[in-house]
C-alpha positions in Angstrom: -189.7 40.9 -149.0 -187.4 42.1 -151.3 -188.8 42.0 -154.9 -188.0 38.9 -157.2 -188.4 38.9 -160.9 -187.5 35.3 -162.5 -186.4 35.8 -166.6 -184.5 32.3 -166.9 -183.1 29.7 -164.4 -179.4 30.6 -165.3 -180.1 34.4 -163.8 -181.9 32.4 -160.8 -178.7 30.8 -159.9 -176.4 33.5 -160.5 -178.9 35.5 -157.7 -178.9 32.7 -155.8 -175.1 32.3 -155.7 -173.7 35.9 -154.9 -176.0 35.7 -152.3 -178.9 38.1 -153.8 -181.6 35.8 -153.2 -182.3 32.8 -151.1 -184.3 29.5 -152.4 -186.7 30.6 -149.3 -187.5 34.1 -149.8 -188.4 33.1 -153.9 -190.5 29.9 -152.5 -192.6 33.4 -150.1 -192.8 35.2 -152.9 -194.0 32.8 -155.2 -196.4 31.6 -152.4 -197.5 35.6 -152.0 -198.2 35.6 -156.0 -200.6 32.7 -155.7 -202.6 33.9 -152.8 -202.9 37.1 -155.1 -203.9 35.7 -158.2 -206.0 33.1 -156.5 -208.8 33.8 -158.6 -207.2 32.4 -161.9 -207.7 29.1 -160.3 -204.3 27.7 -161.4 -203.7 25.7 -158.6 -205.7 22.7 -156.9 -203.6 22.4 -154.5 -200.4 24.5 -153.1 -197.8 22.3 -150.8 -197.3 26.0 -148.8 -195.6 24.0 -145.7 -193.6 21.7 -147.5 -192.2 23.6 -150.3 -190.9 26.1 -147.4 -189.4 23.3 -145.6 -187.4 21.6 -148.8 -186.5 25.7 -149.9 -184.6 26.1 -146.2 -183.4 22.9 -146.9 -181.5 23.3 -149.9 -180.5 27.0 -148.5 -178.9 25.5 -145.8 -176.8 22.6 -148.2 -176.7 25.4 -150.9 -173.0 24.4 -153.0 -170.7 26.5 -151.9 -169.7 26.9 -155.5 -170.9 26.9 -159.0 -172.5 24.4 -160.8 -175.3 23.6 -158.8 -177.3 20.6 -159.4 -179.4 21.9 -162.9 -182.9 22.5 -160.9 -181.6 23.6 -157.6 -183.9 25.8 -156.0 -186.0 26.0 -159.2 -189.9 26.4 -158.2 -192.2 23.9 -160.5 -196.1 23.4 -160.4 -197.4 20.5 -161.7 -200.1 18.9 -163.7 -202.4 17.2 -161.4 -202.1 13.9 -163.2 -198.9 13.2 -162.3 -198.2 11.3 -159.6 -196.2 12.8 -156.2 -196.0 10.2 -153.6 -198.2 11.5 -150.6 -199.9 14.0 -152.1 -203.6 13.8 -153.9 -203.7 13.4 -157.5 -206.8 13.6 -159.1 -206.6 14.6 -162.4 -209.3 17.0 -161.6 -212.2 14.7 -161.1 -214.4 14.0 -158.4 -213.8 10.4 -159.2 -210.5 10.6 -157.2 -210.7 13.5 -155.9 -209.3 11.7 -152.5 -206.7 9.3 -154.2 -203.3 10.1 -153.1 -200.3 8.6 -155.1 -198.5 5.5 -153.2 -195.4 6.1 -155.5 -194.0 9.2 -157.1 -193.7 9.2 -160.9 -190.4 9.0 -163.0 -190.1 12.5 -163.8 -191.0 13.8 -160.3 -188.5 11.8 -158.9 -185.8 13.2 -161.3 -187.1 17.0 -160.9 -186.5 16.4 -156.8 -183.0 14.5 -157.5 -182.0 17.8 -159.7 -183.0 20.2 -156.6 -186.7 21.3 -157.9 -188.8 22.4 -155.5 -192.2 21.6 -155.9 -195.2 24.4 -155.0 -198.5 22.4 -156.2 -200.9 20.2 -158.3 -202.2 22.5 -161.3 -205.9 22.1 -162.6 -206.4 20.9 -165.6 -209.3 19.3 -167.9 -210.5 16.3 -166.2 -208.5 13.3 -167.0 -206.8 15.6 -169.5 -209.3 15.0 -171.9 -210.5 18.9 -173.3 -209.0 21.7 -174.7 -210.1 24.7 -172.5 -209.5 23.6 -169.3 -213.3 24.2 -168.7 -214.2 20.2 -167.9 -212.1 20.5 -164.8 -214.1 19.4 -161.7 -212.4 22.3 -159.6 -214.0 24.9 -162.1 -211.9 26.5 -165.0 -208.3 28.1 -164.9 -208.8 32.0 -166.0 -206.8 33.1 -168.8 -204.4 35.9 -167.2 -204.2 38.3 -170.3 -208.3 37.9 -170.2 -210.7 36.4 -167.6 -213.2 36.2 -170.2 -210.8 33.7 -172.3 -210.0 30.3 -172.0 -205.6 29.2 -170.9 -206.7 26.3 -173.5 -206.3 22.7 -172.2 -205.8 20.3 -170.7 -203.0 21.6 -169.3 -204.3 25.3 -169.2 -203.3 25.6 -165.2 -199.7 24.7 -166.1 -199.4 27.5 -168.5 -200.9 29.8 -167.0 -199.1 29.4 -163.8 -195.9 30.1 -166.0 -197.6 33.0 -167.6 -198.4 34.4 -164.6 -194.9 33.9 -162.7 -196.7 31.5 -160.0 -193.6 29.1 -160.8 -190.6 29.1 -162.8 -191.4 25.9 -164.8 -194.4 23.4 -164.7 -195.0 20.0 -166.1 -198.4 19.3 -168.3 -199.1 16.5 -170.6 -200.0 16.7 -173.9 -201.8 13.9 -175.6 -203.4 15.6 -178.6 -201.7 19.2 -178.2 -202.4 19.3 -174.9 -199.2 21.4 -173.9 -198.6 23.3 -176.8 -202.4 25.1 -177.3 -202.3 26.4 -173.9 -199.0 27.3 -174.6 -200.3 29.3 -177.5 -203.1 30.9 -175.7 -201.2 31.9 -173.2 -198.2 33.2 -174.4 -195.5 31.3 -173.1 -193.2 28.2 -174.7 -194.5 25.2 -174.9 -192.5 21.9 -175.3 -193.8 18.3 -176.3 -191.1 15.8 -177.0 -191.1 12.6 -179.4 -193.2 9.7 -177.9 -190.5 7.9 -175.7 -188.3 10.6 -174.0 -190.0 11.1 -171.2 -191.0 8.1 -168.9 -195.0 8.1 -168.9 -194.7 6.0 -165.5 -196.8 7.7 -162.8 -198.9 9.3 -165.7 -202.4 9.2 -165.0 -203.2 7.6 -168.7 -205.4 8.9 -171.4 -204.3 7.4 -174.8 -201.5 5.3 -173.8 -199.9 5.7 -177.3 -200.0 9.6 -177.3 -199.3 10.7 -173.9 -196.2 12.1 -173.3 -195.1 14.6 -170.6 -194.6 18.1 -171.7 -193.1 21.7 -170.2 -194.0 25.0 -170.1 -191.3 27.6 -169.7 -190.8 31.4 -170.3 -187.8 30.9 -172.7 -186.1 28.0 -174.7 -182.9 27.7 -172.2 -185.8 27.0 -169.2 -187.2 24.5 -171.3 -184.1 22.4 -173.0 -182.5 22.2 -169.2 -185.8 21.0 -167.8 -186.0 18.4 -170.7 -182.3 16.6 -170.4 -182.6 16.3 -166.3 -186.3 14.1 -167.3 -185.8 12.9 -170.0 -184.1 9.3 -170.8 -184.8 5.4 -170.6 -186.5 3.8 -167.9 -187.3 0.7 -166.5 -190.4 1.2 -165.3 -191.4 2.4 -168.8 -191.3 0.2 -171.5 -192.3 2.7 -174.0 -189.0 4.9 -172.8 -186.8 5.1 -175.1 -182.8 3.9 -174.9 -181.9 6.6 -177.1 -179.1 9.0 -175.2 -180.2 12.2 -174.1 -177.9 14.9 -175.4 -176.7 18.0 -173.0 -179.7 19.9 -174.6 -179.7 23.2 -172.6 -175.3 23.7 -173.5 -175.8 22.8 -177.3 -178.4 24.9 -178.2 -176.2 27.7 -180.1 -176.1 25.9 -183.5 -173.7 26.6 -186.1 -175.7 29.0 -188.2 -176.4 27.7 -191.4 -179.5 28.0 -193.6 -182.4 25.7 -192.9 -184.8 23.8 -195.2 -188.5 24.4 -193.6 -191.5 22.9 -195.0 -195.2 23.6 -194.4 -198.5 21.9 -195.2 -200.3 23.8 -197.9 -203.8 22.8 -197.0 -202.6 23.5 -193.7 -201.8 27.2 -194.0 -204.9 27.3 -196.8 -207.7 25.4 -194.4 -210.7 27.5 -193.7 -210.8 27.2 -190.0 -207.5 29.3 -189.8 -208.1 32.4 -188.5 -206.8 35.3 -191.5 -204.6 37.3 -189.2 -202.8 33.8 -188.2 -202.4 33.2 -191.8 -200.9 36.4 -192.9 -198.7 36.4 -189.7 -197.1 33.1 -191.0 -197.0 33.8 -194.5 -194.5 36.8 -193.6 -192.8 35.0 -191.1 -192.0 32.4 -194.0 -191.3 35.4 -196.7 -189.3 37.2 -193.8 -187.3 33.5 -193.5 -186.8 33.1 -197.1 -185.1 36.8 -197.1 -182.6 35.5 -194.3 -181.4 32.9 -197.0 -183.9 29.8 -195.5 -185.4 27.7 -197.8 -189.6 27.6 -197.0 -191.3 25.4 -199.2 -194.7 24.2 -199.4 -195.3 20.7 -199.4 -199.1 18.6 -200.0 -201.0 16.9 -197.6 -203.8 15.5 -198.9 -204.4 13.3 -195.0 -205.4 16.8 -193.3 -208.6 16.8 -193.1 -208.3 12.4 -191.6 -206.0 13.5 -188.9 -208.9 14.7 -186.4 -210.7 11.5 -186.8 -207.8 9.3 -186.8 -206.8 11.3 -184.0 -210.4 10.9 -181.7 -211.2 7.1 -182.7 -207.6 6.0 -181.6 -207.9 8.4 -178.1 -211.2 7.3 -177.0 -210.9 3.7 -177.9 -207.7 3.3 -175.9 -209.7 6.5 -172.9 -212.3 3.3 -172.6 -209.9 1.2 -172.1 -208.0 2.7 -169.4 -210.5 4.2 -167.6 -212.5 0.9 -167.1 -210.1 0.4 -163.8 -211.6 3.4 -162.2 -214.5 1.5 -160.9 -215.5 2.7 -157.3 -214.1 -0.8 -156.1 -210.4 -0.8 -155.6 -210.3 3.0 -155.8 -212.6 6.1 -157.4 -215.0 7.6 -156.3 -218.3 5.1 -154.7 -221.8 6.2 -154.6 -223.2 5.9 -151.2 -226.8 5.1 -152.4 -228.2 1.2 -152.3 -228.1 -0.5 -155.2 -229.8 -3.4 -156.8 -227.0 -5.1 -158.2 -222.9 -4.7 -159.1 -223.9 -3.5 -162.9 -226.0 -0.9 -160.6 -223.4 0.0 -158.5 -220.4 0.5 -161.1 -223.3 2.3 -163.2 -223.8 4.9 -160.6 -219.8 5.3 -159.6 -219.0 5.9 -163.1 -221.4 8.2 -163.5 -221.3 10.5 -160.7 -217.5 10.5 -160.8 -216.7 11.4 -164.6 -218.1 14.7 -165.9 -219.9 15.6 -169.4 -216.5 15.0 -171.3 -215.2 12.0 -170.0 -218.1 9.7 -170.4 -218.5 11.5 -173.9 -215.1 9.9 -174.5 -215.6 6.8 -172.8 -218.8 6.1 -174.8 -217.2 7.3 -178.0 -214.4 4.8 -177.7 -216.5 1.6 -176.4 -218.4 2.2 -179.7 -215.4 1.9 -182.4 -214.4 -1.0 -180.1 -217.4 -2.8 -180.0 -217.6 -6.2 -182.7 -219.5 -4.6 -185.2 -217.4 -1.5 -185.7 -213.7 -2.4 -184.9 -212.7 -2.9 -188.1 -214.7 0.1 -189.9 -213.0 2.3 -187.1 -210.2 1.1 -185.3 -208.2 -0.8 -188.3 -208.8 2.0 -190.4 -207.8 4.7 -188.2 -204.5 2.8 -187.1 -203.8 2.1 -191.0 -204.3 6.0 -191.8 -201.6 6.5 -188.7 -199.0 4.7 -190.3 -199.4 6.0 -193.5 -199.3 9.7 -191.8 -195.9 8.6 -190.3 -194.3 6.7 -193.7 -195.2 10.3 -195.5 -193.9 12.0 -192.1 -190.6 10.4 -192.8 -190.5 11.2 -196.8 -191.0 14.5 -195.4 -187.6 14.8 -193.3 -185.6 12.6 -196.3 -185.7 16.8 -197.6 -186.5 19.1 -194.3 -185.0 20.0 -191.1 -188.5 21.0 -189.8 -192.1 21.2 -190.9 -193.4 24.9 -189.5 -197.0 25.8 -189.0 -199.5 27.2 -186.7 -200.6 25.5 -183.4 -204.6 26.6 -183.4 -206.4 28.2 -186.1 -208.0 30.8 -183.7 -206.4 32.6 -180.6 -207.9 31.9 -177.3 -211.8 32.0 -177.6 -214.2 32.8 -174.8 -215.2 30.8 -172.4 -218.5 28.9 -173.5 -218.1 29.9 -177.1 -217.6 26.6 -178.4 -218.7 24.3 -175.4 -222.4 23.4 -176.3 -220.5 22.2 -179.9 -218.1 19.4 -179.0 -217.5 18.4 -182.9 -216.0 22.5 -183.3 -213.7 22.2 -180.1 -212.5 19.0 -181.3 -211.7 20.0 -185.2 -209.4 23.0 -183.0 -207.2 20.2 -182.1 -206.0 20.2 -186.0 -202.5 21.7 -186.1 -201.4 20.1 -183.1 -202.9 16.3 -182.9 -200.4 15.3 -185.7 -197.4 15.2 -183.7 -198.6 12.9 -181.4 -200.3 10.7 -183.8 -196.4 10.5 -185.7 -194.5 10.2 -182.3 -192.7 13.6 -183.3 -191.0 16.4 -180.8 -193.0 19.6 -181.2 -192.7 23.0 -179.7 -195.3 26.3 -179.6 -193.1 29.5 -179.7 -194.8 32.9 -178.8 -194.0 35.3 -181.1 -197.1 37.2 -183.0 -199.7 39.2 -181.3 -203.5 39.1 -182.3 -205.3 42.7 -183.1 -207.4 41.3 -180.1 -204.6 41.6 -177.1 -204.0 38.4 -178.0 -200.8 35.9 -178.3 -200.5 33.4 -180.7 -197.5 31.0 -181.9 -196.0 29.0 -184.4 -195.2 25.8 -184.1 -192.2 23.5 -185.0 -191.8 19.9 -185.4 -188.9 18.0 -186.0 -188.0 14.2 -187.2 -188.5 11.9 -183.8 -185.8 12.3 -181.5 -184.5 15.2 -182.9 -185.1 17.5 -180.0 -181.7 18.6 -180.1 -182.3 20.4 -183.6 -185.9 21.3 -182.7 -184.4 23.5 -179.9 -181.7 25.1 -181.9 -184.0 25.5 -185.2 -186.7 27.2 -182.4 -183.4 29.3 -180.6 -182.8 30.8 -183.9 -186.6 31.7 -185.0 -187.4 33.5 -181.9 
């Protein structure tokens, strides 16, 4: 098999068109990577059969001229908590570890329209809910720069598949940062767009206000092509947004101009941030300022109420959609008698959700329950508006607010999993896009004394992926 190395979809297609490379002999080698780096535990699930048949397929109706359709050919992994009719879905947990999807979700269906060719179901944190993709029922995804380190989570299978060429492109989700950490740990772009741009439908839910699907990529092209053939309204959204979706991945070369950044003080100041992060960013802002940017620092004073905000408003609406997965209609049912139905759901529940997930689950029926609603709940949903209203003061002045995506690089595994209050304050760069709705994007580009990669991040206003990719095109 003639050797295949992927650098961006565009140099697929031109392979693929003078004839250099077929979609089949990729889909083998891809295939031949995964059975050789099986021990990263990446995938759940790889559809070997089927994702040969579809890559003969499109070989045989390959266009006999350029453009092809904007995925054709183009090998994606998945997060396995998106739905792909007839296949499992699980969202790595043993309480539907069986369950396969009657109906394939939104963005699925408009990967397959494009030409994609999909290779598997990537492990992740059960139910999405962790940030080192150690919670997974199927056992945690390796970190391929070090075994030793976490890929970060949830969606630490979908970057690391990417970061160890087992696909072009993959799908995760991100709900609290859940795309772009990963992304950051691993080295490789990561891309979360405003609340509303990607159909949620066939989602498996978390926090129903946060979700949004999110893609990994090894360069910004990749990852602005992916976005504009999934992105847009739907109908079987109603959170989907009507707003047009511009031609992303042919407007990215922006007229060059000098930008206005800002950063949070106190976020570049916290303690938690590791110092070699720090200094990295402080000279990437001097180096900007040089270049004739303006990088200004701007106060925060709700920092330190965005992890708590963030973690009442997740679990209470984690209770509330997990409730469903009862044992009854689906989910996993223990096989043990039982005095009575509290018993029985009881038991279910309980042998089907890990550590994490009923940690959640209990969290969030507490701040819902009569006597604590309004101390928790109201308050937390007040503090998110006001985070947004100064969010938008913010952009009256900026093109983009910069800043770092995790205070550390990627820890060991078990470091910080007997302390889930120290995993969770991790989640403080990153949980403030989703609690404002904003597009948000992890660029690899600084290198830890410890081998390892680390990012920064970008956010823009909401909907302003267009100039999130061109700001993020020029800083790389």
């Amino acid at each position: 098999m003639a050797l295949f190395v992927f650098e961006s979809i565009a140099q697929y297609h031109k392979e693929l068109n003078d004839g250099s490379t077929t979609c089949l002999s990729v889909v083998e080698f891809y295939l031949q990577q995964i059975r050789q780096q099986q021990h990263l535990n990446a995938y759940i699930e790889v559809f070997e059969a089927e994702a040969l048949e579809r890559a003969a397929q499109l070989d045989r109706n390959k266009p006999i001229e350029q453009p092809f359709p904007p995925l054709f050919g183009v090998v994606v992994g998945i997060k396995d908590v998106l739905c792909y009719e007839g296949h499992v879905v699980s969202a790595a947990s043993r309480m539907l570890e069986c369950f396969k999807a009657p109906y394939s979700a939104t963005c699925i269906e408009r990967l397959m329209e494009a030409g994609a060719i999909i290779i598997g179901r990537l492990n992740c944190d059960e139910f999405a809910m962790g940030s080192s993709n150690e919670n997974s029922a199927f056992g945690p995804t390796l970190n391929a720069l070090d075994n030793d380190r976490v890929p970060g989570g949830s969606s630490g299978g979908s970057a690391v598949a990417v970061q160890a060429g087992l696909c072009m492109v993959s799908l995760g989700s991100d709900t609290g940062g859940s795309v772009r950490q990963p992304a950051d740990f691993t080295g490789v772009y990561g891309l979360k767009p405003s609340y509303g741009r990607i159909s949620r439908y066939g989602l498996i839910a978390y926090a129903s206000s946060f979700d949004q699907v999110g893609i990994f990529s090894k360069n910004i092209e990749d990852a602005a092509l992916v976005l504009e053939t999934i992105a847009g309204a739907d109908a079987f959204d109603s959170t989907s947004s009507p707003v047009p979706v511009p031609a992303y991945s042919k407007e990215l070369k922006a007229p060059e101009k000098p930008y206005k950044f800002a950063y949070f003080r106190d976020a570049v100041e916290h303690p938690s941030l590791d110092p070699e992060i720090k200094a990295a960013l402080v000279n990437k802002f001097e180096a900007l300022k040089t270049a004739g940017h303006q990088v200004e620092a701007v106060e925060f004073p709700l920092l330190d109420y965005i992890v708590p905000t963030y973690y009442i408003l997740t679990t209470a609406e984690a209770s509330s959609n997990l409730s469903r997965f009862d044992g009854v209609r689906y989910g996993h049912r223990n096989k043990q008698p039982v005095e009575d139905l509290a018993d029985f759901y009881a038991q279910n529940r309980s042998e089907g959700f890990g550590p994490e997930v009923r940690r959640r689950i209990l969290l969030g029926s507490f701040v819902l329950s009569a006597g604590y609603y309004d101390a928790y709940f109201t308050k937390a949903q007040q503090v998110r508006r006001r985070l947004f209203d100064q969010t938008q003061l913010i952009f009256k002045d900026f093109d983009a607010i910069l800043g770092p995506t995790a205070p550390t690089p990627a820890f060991r595994f078990g470091e910080k999993k007997d302390d889930p209050i120290a995993m969770y304050l991790g989640d403080i760069y990153t949980v403030f896009a989703n609690l404002t709705g904003l597009p948000a994007i992890s660029l690899p580009i600084f290198w830890h004394s410890n081998g390892m990669p680390f990012s920064l991040q970008v956010m823009t206003n909401r909907f302003e992926e267009l100039s999130l990719l061109q700001v993020s095109a020029s800083l790389v």
